[in-house]
C-alpha positions in Angstrom: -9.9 58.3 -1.8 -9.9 54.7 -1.2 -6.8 54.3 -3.9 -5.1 57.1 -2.8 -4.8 55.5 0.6 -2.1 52.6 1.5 -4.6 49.4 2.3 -3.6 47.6 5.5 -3.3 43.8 5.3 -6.6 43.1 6.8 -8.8 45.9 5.3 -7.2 44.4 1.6 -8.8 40.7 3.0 -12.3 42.3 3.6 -12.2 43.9 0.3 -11.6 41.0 -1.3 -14.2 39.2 0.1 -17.0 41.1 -0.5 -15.5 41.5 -4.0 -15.2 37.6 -4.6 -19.2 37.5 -2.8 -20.3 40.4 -5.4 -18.8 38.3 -8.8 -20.5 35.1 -7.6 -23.7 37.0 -7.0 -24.1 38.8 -10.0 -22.7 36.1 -12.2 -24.7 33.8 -11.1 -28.1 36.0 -11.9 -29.4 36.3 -15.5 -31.9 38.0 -17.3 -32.5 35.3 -19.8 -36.4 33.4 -18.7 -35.1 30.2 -17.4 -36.4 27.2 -19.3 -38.4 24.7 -17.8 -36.8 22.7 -15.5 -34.8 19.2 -16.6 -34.9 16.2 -14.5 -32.0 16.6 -11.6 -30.0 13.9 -12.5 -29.7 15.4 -16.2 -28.8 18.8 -14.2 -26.4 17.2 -12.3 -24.9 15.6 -14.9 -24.7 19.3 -17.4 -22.8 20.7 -14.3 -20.1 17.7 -14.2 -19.4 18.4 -17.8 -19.4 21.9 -17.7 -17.1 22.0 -14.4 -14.7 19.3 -16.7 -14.3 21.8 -19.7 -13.5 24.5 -17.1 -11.7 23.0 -14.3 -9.7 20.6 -16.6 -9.5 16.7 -16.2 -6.6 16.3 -13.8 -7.7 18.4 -10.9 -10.1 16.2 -8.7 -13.6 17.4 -7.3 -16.1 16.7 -4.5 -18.5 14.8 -7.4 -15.8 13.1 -9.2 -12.4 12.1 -9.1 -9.9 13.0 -11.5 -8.1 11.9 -14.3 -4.6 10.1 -13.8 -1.5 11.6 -15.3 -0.1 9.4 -18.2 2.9 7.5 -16.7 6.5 9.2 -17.5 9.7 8.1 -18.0 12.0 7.3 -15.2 16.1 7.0 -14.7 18.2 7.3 -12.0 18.4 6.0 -7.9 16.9 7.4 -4.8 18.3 8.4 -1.8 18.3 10.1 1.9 20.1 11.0 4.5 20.3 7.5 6.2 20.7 5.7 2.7 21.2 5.3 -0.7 20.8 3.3 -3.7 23.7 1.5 -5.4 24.6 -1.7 -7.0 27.5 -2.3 -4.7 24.9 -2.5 -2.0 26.5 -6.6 -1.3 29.8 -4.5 -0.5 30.3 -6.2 3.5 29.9 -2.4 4.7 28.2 0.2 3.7 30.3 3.1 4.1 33.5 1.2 2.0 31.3 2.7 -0.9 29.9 5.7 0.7 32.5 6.9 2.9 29.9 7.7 5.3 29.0 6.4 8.6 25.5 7.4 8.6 23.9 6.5 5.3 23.7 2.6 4.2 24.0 1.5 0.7 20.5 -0.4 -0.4 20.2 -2.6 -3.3 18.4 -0.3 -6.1 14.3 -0.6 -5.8 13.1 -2.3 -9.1 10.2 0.3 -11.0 6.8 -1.6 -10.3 4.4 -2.6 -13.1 1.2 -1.3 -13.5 -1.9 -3.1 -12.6 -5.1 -1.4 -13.6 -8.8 -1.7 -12.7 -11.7 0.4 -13.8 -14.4 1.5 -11.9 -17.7 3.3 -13.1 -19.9 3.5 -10.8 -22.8 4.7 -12.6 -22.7 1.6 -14.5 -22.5 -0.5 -10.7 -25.6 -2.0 -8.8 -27.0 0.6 -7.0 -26.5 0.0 -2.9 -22.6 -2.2 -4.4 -20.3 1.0 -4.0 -19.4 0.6 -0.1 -19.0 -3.2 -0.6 -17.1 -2.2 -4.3 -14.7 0.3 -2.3 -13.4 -2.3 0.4 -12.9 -4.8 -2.4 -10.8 -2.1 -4.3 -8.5 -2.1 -0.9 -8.2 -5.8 -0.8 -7.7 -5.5 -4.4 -4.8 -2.8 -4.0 -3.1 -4.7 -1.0 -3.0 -7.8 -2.4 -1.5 -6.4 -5.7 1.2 -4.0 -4.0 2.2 -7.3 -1.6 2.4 -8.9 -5.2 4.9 -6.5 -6.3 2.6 -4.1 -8.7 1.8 -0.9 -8.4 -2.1 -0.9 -8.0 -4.0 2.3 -9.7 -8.4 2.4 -10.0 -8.8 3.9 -13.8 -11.7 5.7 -13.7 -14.2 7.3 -16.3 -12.4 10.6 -16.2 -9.1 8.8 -17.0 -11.3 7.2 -20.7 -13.2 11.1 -21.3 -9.4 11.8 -21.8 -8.5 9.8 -24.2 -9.0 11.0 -28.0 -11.5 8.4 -29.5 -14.1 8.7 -26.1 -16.4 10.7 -28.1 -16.2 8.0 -30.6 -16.9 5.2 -28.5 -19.7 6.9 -26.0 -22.8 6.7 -26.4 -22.5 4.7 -29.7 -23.0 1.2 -29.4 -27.0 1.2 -29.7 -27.6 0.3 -26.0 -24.8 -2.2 -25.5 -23.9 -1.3 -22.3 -21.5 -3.9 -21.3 -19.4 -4.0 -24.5 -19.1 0.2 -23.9 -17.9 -0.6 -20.4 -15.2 -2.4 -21.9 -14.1 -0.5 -24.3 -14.3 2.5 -21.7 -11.6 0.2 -19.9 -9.7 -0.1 -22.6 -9.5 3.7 -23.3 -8.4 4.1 -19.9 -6.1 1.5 -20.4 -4.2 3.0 -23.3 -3.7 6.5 -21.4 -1.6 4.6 -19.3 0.6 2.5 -21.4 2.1 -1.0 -20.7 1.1 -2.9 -17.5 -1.8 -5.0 -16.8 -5.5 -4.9 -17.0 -7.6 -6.4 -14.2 -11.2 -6.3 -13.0 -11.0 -5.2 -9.4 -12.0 -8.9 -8.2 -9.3 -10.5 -9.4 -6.9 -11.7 -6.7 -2.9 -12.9 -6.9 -2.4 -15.8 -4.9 1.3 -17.1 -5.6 3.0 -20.0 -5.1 6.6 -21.1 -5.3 7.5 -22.2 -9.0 4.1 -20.3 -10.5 5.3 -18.4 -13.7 2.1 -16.3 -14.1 2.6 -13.6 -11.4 6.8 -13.4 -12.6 5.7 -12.9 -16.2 3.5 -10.2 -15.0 6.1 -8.5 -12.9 8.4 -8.0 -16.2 6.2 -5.6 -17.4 7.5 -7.1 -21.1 5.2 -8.9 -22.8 6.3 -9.7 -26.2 4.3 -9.5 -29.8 1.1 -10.1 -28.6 -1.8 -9.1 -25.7 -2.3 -12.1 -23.2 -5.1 -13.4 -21.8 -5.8 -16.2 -20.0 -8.5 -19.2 -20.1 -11.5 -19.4 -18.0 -10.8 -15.1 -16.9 -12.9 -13.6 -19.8 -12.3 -10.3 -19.8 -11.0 -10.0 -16.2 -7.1 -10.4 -16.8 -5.0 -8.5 -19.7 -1.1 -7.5 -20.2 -0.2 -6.0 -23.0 2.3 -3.7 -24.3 1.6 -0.1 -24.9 1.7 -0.5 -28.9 -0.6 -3.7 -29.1 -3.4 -1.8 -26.8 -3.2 1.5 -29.0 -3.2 -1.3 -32.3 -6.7 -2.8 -30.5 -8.0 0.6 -29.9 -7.5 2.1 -33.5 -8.5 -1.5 -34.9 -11.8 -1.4 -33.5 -12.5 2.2 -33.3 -11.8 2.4 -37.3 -14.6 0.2 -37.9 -18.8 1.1 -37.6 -19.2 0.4 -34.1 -23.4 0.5 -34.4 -22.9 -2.4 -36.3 -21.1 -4.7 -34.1 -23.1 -8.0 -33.0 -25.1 -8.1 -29.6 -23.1 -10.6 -28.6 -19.7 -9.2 -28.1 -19.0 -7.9 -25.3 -15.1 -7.2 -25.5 -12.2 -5.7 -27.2 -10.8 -9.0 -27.4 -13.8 -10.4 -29.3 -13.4 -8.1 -32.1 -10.4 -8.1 -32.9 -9.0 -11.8 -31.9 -5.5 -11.8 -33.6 -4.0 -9.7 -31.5 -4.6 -12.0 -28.5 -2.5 -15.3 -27.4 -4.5 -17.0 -24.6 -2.7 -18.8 -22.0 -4.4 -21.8 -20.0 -6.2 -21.1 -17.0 -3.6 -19.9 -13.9 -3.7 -21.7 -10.7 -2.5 -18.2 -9.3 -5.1 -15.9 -9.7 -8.3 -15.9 -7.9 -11.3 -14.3 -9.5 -14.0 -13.3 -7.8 -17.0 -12.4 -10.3 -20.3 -12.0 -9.5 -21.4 -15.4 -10.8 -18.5 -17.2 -9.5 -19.3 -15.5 -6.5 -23.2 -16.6 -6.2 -22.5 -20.0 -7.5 -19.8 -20.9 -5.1 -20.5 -19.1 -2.2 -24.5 -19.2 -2.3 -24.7 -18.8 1.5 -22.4 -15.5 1.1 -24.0 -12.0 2.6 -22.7 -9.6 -0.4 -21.6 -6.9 2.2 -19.0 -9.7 3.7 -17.5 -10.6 0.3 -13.9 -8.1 1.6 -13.9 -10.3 4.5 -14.4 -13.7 2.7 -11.5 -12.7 0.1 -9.4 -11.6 3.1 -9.5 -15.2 4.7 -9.0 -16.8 1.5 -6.2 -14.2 1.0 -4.9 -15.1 4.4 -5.3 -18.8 4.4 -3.6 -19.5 1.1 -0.4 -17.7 3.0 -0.6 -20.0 5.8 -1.0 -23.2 3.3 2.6 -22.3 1.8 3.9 -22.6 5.2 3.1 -25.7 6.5 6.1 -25.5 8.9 4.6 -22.8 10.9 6.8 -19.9 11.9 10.5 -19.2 12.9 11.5 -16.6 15.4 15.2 -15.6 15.0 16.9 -15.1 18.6 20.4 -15.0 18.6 21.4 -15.5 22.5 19.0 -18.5 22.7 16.2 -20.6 21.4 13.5 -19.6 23.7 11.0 -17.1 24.1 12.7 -13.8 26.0 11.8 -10.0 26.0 14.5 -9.4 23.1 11.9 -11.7 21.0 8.9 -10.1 22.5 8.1 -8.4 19.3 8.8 -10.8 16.7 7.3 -13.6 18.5 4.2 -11.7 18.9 4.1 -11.3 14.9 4.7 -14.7 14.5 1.2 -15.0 16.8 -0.6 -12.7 14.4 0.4 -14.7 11.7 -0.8 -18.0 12.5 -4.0 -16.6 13.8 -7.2 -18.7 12.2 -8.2 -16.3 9.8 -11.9 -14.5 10.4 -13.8 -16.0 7.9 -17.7 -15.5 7.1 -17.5 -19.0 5.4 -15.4 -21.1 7.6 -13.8 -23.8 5.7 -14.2 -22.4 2.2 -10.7 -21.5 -0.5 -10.1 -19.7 -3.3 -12.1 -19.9 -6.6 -9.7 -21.4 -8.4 -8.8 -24.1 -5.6 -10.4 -27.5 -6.0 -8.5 -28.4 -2.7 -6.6 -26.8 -0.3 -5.7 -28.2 3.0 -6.8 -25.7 5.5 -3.4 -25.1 7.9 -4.5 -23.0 10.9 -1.9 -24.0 13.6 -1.5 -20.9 16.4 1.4 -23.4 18.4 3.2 -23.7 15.2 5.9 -21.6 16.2 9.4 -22.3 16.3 11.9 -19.8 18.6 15.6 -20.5 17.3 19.0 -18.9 17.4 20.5 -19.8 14.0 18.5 -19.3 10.8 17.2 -22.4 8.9 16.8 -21.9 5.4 13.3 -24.5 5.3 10.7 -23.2 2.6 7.9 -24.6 4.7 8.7 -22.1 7.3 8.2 -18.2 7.5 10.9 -16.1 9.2 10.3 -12.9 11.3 13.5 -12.0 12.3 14.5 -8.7 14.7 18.0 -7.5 14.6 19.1 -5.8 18.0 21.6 -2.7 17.6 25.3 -4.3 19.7 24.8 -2.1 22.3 21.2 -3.8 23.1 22.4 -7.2 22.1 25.3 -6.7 24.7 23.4 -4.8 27.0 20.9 -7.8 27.5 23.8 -10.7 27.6 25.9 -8.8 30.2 22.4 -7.8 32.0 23.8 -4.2 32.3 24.5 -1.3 29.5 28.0 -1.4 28.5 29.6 0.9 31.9 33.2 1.8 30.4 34.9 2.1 26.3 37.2 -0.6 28.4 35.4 -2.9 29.5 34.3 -3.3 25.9 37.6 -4.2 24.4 38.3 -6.9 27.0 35.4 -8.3 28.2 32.7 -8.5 25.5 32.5 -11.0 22.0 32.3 -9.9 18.8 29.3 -9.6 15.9 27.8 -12.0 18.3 24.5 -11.8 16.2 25.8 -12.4 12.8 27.9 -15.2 14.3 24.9 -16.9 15.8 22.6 -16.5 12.9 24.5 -17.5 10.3 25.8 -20.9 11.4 23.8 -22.8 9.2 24.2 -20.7 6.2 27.8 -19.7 6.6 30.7 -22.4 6.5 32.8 -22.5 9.7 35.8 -20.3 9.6 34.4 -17.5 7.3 34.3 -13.5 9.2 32.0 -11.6 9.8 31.9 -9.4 6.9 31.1 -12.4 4.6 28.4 -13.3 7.3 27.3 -9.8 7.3 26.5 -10.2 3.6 24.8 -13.4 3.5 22.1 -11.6 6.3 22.1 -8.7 4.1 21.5 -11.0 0.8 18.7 -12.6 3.1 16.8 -9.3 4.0 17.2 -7.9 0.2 15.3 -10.9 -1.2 12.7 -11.9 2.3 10.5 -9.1 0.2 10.9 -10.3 -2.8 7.2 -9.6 -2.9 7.6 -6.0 -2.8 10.1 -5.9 -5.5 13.1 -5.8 -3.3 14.7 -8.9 -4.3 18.3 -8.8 -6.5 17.1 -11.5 -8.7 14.9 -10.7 -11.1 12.1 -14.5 -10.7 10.6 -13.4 -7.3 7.0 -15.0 -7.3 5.4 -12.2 -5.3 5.3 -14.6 -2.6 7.3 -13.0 0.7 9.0 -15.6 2.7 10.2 -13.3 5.8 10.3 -10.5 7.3 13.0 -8.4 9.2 12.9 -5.8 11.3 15.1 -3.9 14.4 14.4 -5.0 17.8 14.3 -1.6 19.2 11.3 -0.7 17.4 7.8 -2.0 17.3 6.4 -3.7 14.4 4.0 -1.9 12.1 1.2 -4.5 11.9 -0.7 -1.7 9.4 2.7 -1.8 7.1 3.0 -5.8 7.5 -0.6 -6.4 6.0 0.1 -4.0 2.8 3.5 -6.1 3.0 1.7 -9.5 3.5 -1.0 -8.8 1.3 -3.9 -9.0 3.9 -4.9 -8.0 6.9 -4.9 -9.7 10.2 -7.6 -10.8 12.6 -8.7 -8.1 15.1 -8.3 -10.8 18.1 -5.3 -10.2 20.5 -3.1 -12.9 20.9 -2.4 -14.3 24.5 0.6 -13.2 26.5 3.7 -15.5 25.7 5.2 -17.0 29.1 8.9 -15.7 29.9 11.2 -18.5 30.3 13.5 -16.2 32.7 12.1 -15.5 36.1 10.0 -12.0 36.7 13.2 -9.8 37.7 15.1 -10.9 34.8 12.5 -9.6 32.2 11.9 -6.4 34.3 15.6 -5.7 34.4 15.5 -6.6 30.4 13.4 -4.5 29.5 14.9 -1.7 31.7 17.7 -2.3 29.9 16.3 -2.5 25.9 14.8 1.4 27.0 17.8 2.5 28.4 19.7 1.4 25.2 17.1 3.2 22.9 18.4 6.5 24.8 21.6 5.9 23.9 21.0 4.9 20.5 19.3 8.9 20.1 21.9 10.2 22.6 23.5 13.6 21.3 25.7 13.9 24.4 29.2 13.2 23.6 30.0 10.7 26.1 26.8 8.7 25.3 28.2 8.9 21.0 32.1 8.1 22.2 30.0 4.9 24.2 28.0 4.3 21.2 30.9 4.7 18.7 33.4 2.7 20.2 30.4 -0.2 20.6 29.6 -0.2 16.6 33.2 0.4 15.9 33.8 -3.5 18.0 30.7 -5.1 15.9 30.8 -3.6 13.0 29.0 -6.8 11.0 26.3 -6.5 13.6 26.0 -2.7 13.2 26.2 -2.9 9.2 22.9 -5.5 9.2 21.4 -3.6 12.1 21.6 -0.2 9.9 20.5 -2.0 6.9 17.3 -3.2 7.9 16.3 -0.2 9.8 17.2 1.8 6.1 15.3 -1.0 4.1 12.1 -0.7 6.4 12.3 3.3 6.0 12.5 3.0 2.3 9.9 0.0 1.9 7.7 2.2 4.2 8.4 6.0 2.1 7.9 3.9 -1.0 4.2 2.9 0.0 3.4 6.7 1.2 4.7 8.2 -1.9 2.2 6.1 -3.3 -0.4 6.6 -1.4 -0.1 10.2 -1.4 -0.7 10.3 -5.6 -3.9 8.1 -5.6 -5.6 9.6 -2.8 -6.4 11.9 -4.8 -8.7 9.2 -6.9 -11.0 7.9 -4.3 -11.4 4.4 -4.5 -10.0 1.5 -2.6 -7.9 3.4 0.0 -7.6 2.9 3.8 -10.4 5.0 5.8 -11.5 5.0 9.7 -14.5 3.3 9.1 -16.7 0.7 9.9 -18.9 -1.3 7.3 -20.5 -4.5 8.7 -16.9 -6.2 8.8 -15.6 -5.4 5.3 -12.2 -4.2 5.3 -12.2 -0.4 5.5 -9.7 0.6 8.5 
């Protein structure tokens, strides 16, 4: 009867519920006597494995995460509807190549190298995983800022490898040398890239060759290590880790010396060791309780944070330069980028005021909040950091004229030209050159101020960003900033800057800086002929107004698409939380 009948929708639902309740009821019953009962951890632990087999090793779970994919192959360029990737990208305007005026041509984003840490944390001090975790994110940040892409191995990624069996379990008790070859394992699932403990820090500096080197991702005949880093800091090629692997795994690992306790140790000739860099920090437990005695563990994220945060500010003696192109004082059309420029050269929140970097025997500690400099044409001065905001022409006019443009004639006859580019480039562009060669040297500028986050065109960037760029319509991301920085900033609100133009004249700015937003959205098709005929006057301004707004969309997707595969693992990733001042957000 109940066949013979056609099933509505919800009746089919209720049916299969009490269906799906039935199987797990009955299945989970058995006749067999049950055998005494095992400890719960050993229970816990059958289920894991049992769930693994079943389940399979890639799909993650609410007791473990899962394992990552090997790394495939990649060719080709990326695009959207608002830009593209090309190598003509230093063409003076975008749509010569395009033939579009919407989408902007971008310089292609270089693949990022691999950094991997592993993280078991049944093998961790019981009470460490909350501290461990926001360590992993400062760990992560630091590394994407640097230019790598940052990826926690765990022991899911090693139970996938063929020779696990092999290796667990068989070394007679010696735990740490397992751990390591556990890493290792890991390791070789994911090919070429680097191997770090999660404590290990990049803290660059111009003319270093370590973090550059790392970057390549090529790293010749031979695994290096480096002096002083034990086992903390690897890159290798693919073939010379699966060489290690089989070497060791050939031999009878029950009969390997109590006192090694790495890969590396065992089979030494695969190994060049460099001397010790002055670019990487490393933050080990014993370094740690040596050097920083007085140091709670839980506020060991915040201490590497500071350190993290001070170094920056020590390669910028200088202070800060704010870009404003109408002049060189503070006004609302600098509101935003001066107010980065504050969060910047904030004195970094540190649990041990005073202290640097392990591998810092002396660091003069710069923490100057004044140190800002408010300037109309760009000066190309390594001790200083640049945050520059590019307004859209219509803002930029909008503000000098102290009105939105009123008529497409008034335009023509009574405004200037790619005032922006003009201003900003004096020091950098020789007198006499247009605007589409000035156009191009800000373009070349923005392309390599992130050289840090691989968006440079030359290929030595030392993971060290030396400015920022942004439009002045929109606010700045200070959440984006950190990841691009490398660290986070203090949680203290910088005091109101003071106006140099009287009350009324800010009002009516800012008045003026919304109403131009509108227009820049407007669909009417007054508002576009307006807008048109504006970008169609500046068309350098436009071009480097459309570029950054397309570079800070892509350096922004990049990090999500990122994001979005390693959530999936767990460890070291943003959170709303709260943990006695470590870095969880």
């Amino acid at each position: 009867m109940l066949l013979g009948r056609r099933l509505s929708p919800f009746r089919l639902i209720i049916y299969g519920i009490i269906l799906f309740v039935t199987i797990t009821l009955f299945t989970g019953l058995s006749s067999v006597p049950l055998p005494l009962p095992t400890p719960a951890t050993e229970a816990f632990s059958t289920i894991q494995t049992k769930a693994k087999e079943k389940l399979g090793p890639h799909i993650p779970s609410w007791y473990e995460p899962g394992a990552h994919k090997t790394p495939q192959p990649t060719n080709g360029t990326a695009s959207t509807s608002s830009w593209y990737e090309h190598w003509t990208w230093l063409n003076p305007f975008g749509s010569s190549k395009d033939f579009s005026e919407s989408r902007t041509v971008l310089p292609p984003l270089r693949k990022r190298c691999g950094i991997y840490a592993y993280y078991d944390k049944d093998v961790k001090k019981e009470g460490q995983g909350k501290v461990d975790d926001a360590v992993m994110l400062a760990w992560r940040r630091a590394w994407w800022a640097a230019g790598f892409e940052p990826i926690i191995l765990n022991p899911s990624d090693a139970r996938q490898h063929g020779l696990y069996k092999k290796v667990k379990g068989s070394l007679g008790g010696k735990d740490k040398l397992e751990y390591n070859m556990l890493r290792w394992l890991a390791w070789d699932r994911m090919g070429t890239g680097v191997l770090s403990d999660f404590r290990v820090f990049p803290m660059s500096t111009p003319g270093d060759r370590v973090i550059p080197f790392l970057r390549r991702c090529d790293y010749g005949l031979s695994i290096t290590r480096f002096q002083g880093l034990g086992s903390a800091l690897f890159a290798a090629d693919s073939t010379f880790i699966k060489a290690v692997v089989n070497n060791i795994t050939s031999t009878d690992l029950s009969t390997i010396s109590e006192d090694i306790t790495s890969p590396a140790d065992l089979a030494p000739d695969f190994f060049s060791v460099d001397p010790t860099p002055t670019s990487i920090a490393y933050y080990s437990r014993k370094i740690v309780s040596e050097k920083y005695e007085k140091l709670e563990p839980y506020l060991l994220p915040k201490l590497i944070n500071a350190h993290l945060h001070t170094h920056f500010l020590s390669q910028f003696p200088g202070g800060v330069q704010v870009l404003n192109p109408i002049e060189s004082s503070i006004d609302i059309l600098s509101l935003n980028t001066y107010t980065v420029a504050q969060k910047l050269l904030q004195c970094p929140e540190s649990p041990l005021p005073g202290t640097f970097a392990p591998q810092k025997t002396d660091q003069k500690f710069v923490c100057d909040k004044d140190n800002i400099h408010v300037t109309n044409e760009y000066v190309n001065d390594p001790e200083r950091f640049t945050v520059g905001g590019i307004p859209h022409p219509m803002t930029l006019q909008g503000i000098m004229n102290e009105k939105l443009i009123p008529e497409l004639d008034w335009i023509r006859r009574n405004s200037s030209r790619d005032v922006f580019v003009r201003a900003i480039t004096k020091k950098i562009a020789e007198n006499g050159t247009g605007s589409g060669h000035r156009a191009v040297k800000l373009k070349e500028l923005i392309a390599a101020s992130l050289s840090s986050s691989l968006q440079s065109s030359t290929e030595t960037g030392e993971g060290l960003a030396v400015s920022v760029w942004g439009s002045s319509e929109r606010a700045w991301d200070l959440k984006e900033l950190e990841w691009t920085l490398g660290f986070t900033f203090p949680d203290i609100l910088p005091p109101a800057p003071h106006f140099d133009q009287g009350e009324e004249t800010v009002k009516k700015h800012r008045q003026i800086i919304e109403d131009s937003k509108r227009a820049i959205k407007a669909t009417t098709s007054g508002l576009k002929k307006l807008r048109g005929a504006i970008e169609g006057w500046n068309l350098a301004d436009f071009e480097v107004w459309k570029f950054v707004e397309a570079f800070e969309e892509r350096r922004k997707s990049e990090r999500e698409e990122w994001v979005k595969r390693e959530k999936v693992f767990g460890k070291g990733l943003e959170r709303r939380c709260s943990y006695f001042g470590a870095v969880c957000t």
